[in-house]
Backbone bond lengths (Angstrom), bond angles and torsions (degrees), N, CA, C in turn:
res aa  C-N    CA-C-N  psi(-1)  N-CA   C-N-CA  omega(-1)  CA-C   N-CA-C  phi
1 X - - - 1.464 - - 1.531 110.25 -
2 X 1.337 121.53 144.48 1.389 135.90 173.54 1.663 109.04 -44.57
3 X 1.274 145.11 139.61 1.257 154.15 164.27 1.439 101.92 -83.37
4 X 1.193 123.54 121.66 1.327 141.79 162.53 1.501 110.33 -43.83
5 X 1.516 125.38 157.60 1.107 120.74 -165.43 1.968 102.61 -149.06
6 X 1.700 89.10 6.18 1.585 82.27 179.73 1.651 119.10 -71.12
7 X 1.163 92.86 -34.39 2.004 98.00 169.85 1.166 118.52 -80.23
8 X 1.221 121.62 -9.54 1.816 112.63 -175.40 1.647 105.57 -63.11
9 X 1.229 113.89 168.08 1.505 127.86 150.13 1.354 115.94 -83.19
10 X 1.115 120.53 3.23 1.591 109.83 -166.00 1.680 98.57 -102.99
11 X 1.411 115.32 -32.95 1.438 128.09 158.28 1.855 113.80 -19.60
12 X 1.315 96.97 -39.78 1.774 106.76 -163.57 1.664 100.76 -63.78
13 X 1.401 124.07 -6.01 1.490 122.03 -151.34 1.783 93.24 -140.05
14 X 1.565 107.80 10.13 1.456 110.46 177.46 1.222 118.31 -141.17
15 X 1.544 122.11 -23.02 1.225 105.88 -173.36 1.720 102.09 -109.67
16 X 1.264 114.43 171.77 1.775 119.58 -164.04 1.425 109.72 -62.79
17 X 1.157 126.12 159.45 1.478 125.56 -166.49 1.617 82.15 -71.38
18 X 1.223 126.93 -94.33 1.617 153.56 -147.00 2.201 80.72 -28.15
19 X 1.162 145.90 -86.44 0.938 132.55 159.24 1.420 144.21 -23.40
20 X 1.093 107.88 -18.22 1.463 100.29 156.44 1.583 114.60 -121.19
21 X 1.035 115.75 8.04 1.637 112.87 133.79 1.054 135.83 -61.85
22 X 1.549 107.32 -41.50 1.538 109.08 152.21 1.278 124.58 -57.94
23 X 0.949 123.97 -86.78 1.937 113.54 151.85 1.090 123.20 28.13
24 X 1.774 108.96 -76.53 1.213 113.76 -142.41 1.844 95.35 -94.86
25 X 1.593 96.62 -30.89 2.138 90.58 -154.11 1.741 84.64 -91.53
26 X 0.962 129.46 -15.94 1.800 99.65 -178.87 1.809 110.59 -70.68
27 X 1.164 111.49 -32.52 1.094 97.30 175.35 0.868 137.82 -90.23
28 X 2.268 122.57 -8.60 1.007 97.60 162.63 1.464 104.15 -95.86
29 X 1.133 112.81 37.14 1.514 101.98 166.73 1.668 115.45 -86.37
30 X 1.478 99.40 -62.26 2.022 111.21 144.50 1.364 106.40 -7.31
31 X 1.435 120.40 -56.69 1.389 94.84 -150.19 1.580 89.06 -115.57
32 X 1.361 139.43 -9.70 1.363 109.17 133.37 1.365 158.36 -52.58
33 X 1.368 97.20 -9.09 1.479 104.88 -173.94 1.733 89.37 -104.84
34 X 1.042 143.10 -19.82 1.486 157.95 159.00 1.640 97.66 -44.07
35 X 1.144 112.24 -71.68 1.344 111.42 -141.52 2.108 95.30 -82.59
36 X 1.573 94.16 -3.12 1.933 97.49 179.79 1.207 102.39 -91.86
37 X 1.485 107.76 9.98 1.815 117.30 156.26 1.066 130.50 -72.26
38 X 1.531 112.12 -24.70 1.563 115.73 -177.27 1.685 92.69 -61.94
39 X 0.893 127.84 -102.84 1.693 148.42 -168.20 1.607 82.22 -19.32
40 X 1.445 152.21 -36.81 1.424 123.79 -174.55 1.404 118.06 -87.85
41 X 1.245 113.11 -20.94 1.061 128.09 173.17 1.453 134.79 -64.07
42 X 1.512 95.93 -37.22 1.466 118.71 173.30 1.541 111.68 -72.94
43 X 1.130 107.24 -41.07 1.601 115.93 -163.16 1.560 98.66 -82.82
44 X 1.531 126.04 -24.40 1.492 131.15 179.84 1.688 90.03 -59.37
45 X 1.467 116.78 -67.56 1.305 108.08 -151.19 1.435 124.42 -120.56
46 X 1.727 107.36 24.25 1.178 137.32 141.81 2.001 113.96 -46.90
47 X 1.557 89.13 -75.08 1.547 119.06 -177.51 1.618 105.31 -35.67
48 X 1.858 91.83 -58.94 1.854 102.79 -178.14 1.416 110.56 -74.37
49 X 1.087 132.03 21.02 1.752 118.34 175.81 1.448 98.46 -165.51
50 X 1.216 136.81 2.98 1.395 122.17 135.84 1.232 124.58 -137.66
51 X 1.205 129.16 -13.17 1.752 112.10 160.26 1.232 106.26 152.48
52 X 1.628 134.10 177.42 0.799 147.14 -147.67 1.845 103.61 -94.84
53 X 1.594 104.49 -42.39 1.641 145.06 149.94 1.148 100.04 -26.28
54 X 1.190 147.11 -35.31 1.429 145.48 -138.10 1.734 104.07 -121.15
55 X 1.375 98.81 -35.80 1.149 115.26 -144.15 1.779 90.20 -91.55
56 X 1.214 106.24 -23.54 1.784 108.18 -177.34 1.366 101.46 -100.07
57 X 1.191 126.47 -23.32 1.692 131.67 158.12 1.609 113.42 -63.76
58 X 1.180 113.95 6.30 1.498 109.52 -160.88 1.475 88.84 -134.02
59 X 1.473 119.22 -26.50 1.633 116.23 160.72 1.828 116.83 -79.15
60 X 1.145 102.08 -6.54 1.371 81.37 -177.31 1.112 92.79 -104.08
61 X 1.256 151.45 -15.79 1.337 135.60 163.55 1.542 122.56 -53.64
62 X 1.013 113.32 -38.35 1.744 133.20 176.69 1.764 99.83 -31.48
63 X 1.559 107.12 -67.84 1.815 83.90 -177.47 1.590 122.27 -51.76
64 X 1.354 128.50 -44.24 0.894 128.37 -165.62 1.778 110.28 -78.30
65 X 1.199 122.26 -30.94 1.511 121.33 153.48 1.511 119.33 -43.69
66 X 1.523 105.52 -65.09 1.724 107.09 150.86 1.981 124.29 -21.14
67 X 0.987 94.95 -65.67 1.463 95.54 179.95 1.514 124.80 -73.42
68 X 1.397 110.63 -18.74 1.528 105.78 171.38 1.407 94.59 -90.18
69 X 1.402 160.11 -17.80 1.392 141.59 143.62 1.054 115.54 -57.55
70 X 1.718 140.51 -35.37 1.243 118.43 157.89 1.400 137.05 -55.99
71 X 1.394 113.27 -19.99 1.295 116.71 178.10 1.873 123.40 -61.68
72 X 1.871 71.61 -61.46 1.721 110.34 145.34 1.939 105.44 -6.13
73 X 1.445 76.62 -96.61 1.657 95.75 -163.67 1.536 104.68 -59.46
74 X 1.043 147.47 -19.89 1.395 160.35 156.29 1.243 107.80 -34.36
75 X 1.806 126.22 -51.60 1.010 123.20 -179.46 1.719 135.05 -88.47
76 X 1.813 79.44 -18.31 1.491 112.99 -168.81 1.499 89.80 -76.78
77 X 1.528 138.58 -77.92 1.066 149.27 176.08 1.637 107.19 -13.23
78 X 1.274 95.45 -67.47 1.724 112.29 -160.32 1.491 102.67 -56.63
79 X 1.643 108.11 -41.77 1.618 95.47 167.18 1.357 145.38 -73.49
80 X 1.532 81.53 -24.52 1.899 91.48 -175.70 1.734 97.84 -77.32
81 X 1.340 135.81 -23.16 1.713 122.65 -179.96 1.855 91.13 -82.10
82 X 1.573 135.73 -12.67 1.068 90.87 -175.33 1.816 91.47 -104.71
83 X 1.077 112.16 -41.64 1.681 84.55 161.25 1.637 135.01 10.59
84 X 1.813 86.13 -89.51 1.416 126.36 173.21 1.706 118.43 -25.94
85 X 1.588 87.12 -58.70 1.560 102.26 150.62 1.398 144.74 -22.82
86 X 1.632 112.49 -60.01 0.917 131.86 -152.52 1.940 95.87 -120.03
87 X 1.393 114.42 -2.86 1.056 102.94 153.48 1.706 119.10 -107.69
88 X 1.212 101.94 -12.08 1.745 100.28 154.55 1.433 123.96 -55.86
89 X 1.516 113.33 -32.28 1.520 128.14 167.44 1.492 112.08 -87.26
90 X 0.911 125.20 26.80 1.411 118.17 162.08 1.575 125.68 69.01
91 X 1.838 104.11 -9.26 1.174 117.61 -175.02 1.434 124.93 -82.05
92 X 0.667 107.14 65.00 2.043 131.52 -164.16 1.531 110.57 -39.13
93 X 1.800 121.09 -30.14 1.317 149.86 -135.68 1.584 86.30 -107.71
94 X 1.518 114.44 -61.45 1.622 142.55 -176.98 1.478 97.41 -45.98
95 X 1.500 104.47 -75.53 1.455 106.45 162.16 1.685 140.06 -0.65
96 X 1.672 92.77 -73.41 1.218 123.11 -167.65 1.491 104.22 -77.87
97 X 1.362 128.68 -36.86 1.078 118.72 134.85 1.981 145.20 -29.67
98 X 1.235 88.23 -43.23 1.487 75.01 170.93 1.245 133.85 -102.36
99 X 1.263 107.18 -6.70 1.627 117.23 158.65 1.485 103.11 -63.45
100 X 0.820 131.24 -42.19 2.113 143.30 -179.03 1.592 86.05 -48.68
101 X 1.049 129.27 -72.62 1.530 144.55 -153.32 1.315 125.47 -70.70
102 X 1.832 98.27 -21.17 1.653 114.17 173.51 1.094 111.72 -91.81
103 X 1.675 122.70 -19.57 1.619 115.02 -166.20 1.638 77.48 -101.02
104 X 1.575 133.56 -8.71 1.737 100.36 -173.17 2.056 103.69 -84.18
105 X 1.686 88.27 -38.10 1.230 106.70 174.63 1.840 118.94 -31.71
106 X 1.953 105.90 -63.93 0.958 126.70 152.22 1.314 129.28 -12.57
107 X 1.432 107.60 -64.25 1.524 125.31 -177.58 1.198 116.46 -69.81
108 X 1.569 128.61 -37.66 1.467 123.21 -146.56 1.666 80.06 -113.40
109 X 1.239 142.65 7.49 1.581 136.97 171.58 1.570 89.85 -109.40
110 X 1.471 117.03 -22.55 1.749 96.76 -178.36 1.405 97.40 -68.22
111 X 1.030 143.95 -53.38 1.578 151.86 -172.44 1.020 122.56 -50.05
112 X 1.639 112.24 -48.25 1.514 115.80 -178.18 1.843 105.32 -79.87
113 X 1.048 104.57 -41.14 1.672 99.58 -167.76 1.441 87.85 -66.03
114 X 1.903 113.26 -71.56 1.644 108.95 -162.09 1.486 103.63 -35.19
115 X 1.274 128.90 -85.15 1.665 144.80 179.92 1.456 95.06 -19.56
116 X 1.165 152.14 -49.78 1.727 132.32 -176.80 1.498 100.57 -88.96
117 X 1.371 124.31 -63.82 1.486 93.16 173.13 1.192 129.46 -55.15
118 X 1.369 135.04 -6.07 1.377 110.59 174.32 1.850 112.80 -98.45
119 X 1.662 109.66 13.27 1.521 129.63 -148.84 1.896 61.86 -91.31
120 X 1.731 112.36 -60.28 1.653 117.40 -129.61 1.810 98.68 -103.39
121 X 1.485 105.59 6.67 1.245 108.44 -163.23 1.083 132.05 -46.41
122 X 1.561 127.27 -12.67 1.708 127.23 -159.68 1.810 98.42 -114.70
123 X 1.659 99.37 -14.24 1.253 102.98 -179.91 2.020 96.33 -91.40
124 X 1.250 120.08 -48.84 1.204 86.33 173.87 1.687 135.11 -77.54
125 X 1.143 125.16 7.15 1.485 154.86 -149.32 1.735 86.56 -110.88
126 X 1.481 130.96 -12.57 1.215 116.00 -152.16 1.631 86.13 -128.50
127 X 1.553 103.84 -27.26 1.674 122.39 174.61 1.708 113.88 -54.53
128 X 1.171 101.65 -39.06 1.108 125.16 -146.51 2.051 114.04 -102.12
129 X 1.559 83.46 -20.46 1.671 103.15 154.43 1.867 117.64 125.84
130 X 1.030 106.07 -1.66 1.548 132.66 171.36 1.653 105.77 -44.62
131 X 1.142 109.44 128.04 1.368 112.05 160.65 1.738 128.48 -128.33
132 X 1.038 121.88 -162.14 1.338 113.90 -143.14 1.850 87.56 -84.05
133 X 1.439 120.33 -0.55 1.145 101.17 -176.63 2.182 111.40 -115.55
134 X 1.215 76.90 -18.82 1.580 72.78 159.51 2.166 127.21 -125.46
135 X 1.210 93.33 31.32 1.503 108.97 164.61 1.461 128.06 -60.18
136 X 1.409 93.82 -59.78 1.700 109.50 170.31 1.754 101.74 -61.26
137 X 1.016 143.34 -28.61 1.578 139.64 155.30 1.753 124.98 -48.03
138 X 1.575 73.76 -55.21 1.295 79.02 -178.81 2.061 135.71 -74.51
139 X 1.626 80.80 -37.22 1.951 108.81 163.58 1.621 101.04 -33.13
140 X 1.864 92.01 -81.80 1.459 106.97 175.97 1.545 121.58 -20.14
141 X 1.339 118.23 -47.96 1.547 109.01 -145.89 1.681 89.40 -96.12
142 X 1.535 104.22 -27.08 1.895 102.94 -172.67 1.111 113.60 -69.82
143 X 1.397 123.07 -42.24 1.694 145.92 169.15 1.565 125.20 -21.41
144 X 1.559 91.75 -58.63 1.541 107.12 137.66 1.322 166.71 -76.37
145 X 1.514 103.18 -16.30 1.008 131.99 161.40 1.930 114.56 -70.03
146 X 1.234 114.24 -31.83 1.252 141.35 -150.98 1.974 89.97 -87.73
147 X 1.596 97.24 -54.41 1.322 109.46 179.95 1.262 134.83 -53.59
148 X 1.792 97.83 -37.10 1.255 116.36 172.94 1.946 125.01 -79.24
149 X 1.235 77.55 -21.34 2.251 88.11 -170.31 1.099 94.63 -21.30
150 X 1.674 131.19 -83.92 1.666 104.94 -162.15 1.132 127.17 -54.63
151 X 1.799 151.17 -8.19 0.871 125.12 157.14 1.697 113.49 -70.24
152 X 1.355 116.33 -20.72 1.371 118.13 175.72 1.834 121.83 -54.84
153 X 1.399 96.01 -47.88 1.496 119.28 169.37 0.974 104.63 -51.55
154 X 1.805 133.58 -79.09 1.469 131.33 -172.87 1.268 110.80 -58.11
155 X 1.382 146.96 -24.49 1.477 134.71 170.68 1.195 105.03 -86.74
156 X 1.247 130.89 -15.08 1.784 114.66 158.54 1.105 123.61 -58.85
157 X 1.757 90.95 -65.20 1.852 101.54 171.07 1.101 125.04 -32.88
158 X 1.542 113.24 -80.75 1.482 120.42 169.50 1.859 125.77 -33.04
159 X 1.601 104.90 -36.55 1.456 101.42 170.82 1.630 110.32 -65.11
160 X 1.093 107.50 -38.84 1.780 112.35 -163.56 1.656 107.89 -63.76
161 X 1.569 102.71 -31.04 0.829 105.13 -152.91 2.082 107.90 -102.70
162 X 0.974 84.91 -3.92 1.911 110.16 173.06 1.732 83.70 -90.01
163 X 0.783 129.89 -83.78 1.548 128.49 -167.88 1.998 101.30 -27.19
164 X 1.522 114.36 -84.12 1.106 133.65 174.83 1.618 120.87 -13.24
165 X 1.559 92.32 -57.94 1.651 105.03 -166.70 1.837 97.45 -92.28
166 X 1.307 133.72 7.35 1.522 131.63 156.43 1.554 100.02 109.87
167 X 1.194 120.21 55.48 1.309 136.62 155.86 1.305 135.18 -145.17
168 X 1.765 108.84 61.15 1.305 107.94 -179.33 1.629 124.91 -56.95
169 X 1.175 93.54 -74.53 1.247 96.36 160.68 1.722 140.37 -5.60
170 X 1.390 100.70 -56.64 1.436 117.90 167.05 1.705 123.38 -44.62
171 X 1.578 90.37 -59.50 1.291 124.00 -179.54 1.773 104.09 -59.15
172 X 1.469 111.52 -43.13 1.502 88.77 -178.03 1.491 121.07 -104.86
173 X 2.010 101.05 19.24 1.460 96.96 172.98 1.823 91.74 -75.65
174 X 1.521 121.99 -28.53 0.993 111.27 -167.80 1.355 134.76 -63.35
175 X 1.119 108.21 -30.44 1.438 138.24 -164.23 1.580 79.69 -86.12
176 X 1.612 147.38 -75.70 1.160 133.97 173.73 1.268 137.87 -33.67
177 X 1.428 107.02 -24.91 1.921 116.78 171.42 1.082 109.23 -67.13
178 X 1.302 113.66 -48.07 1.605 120.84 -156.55 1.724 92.29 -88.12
179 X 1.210 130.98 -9.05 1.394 103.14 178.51 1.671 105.03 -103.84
180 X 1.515 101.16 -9.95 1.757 97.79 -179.16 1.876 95.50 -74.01
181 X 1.329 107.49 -44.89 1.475 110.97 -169.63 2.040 106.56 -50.88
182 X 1.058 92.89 -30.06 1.768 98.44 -169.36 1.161 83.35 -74.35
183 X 1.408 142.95 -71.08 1.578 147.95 -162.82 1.648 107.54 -40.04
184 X 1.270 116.13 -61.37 1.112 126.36 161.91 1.410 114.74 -35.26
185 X 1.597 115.54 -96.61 1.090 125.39 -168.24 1.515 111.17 -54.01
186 X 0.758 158.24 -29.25 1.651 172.29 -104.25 1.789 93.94 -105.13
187 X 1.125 104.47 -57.21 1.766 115.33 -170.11 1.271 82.52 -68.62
188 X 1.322 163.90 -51.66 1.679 152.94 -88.46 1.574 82.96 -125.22
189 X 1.645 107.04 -48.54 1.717 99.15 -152.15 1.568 85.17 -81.52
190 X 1.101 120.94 -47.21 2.000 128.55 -160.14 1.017 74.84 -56.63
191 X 1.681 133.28 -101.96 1.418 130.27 -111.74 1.535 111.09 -96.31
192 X 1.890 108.15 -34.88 1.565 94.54 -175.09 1.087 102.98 -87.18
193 X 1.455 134.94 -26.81 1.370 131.29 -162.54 1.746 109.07 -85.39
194 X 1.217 110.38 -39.76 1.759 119.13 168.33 1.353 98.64 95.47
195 X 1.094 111.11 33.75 1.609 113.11 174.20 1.788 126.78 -77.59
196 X 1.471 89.14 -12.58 1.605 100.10 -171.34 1.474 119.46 55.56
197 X 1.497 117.11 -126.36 1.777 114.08 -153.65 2.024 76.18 -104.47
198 X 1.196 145.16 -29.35 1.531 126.29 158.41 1.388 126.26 -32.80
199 X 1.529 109.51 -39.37 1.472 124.30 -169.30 1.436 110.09 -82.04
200 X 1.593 117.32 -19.45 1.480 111.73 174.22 1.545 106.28 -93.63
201 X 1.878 103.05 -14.71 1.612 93.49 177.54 1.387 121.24 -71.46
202 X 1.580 105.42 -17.81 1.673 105.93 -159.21 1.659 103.10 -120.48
203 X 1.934 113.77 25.22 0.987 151.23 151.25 1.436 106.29 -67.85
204 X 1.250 112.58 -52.91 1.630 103.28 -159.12 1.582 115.35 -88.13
205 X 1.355 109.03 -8.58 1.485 108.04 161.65 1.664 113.92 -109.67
206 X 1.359 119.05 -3.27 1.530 120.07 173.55 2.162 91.19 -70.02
207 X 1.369 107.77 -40.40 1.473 89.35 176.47 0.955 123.33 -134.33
208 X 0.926 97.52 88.94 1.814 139.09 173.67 1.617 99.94 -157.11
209 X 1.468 145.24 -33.89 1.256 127.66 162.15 1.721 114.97 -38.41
């Protein structure tokens, strides 16, 4: 029987543009508008099981979460178009190389960025509009967040880079697990476990494992 060719990468250099635009942007659109679930999700049942306090400590963290995914995606991006590249050229080897180079890349910027913001954290947490009554909210939730960056990094990377090399699809079952798992689990860590706004931080990399 014929081998299907809707998941390949090699598809990108055969089938009509107008179709694999379709292809490619519904899903990561799916799983962008998915993953702008985390932040609603949190704040639903943040608000309901620890307070109102929590809930403005949990906004001022938001820019600076922002920016460690921009960094993120900065690196993630840059690899998956040259990838992309190099599997338009047939160079499969070239390729495989730069996925190698994005998850090391990945790693050694999760360390350096996480490791100083979490060195300068209360000073930028205070930059950023925090006051003396929602700091300890806010500390809490970055602390962990801060801890986790490289798994944050490698599930960016790796998503960007499943998309890039001809696996959308893949990429936004992923991005969909991890936000049903937060939905799910979300009540479990907040309310039965008593973890408060920590328990949604150490939520967002329990699903994504």
């Amino acid at each position: 029987m014929p081998q299907t060719q809707s998941s390949s990468p090699m598809t990108l250099g055969t089938k009509p543009i107008g179709k694999l635009l379709v292809q490619y942007s519904v899903p990561a659109i799916i799983a962008s508008v998915a993953t702008s679930l985390y932040n609603i999700v949190d704040s639903i049942f943040i608000g309901r099981g620890v307070g109102a306090m929590a809930i403005a400590g949990l906004a001022i963290t938001f820019p600076l979460m922002n920016l460690v995914i921009a960094f993120c995606t900065l690196i993630a991006v840059g690899g998956a178009t040259i990838s992309s590249i190099f599997l338009g050229q047939k160079n499969i080897a070239r390729a495989t190389d730069v996925v190698n180079n994005v998850l090391v890349l990945c790693l050694i910027h999760s360390f350096l960025f996480g490791g100083l913001t979490f060195i300068f954290l209360d000073e930028i947490l205070y930059f950023f509009g925090a006051t003396d009554e929602t700091i300890s909210y806010a500390r809490e939730f970055m602390q962990i967040i801060l801890l986790g960056t490289p798994i944050s990094y490698i599930f960016i990377g790796l998503n960007n880079l499943m998309r890039a090399t001809g696996y959308p699809k893949k990429a936004m079952v992923s991005a969909l697990l991890s936000v049903g798992a937060n939905i799910i689990l979300a009540p479990i860590f907040i309310f039965t476990l008593g973890w408060g706004i920590k328990g949604a931080a150490v939520l967002r990399y329990a699903a994504r494992q």
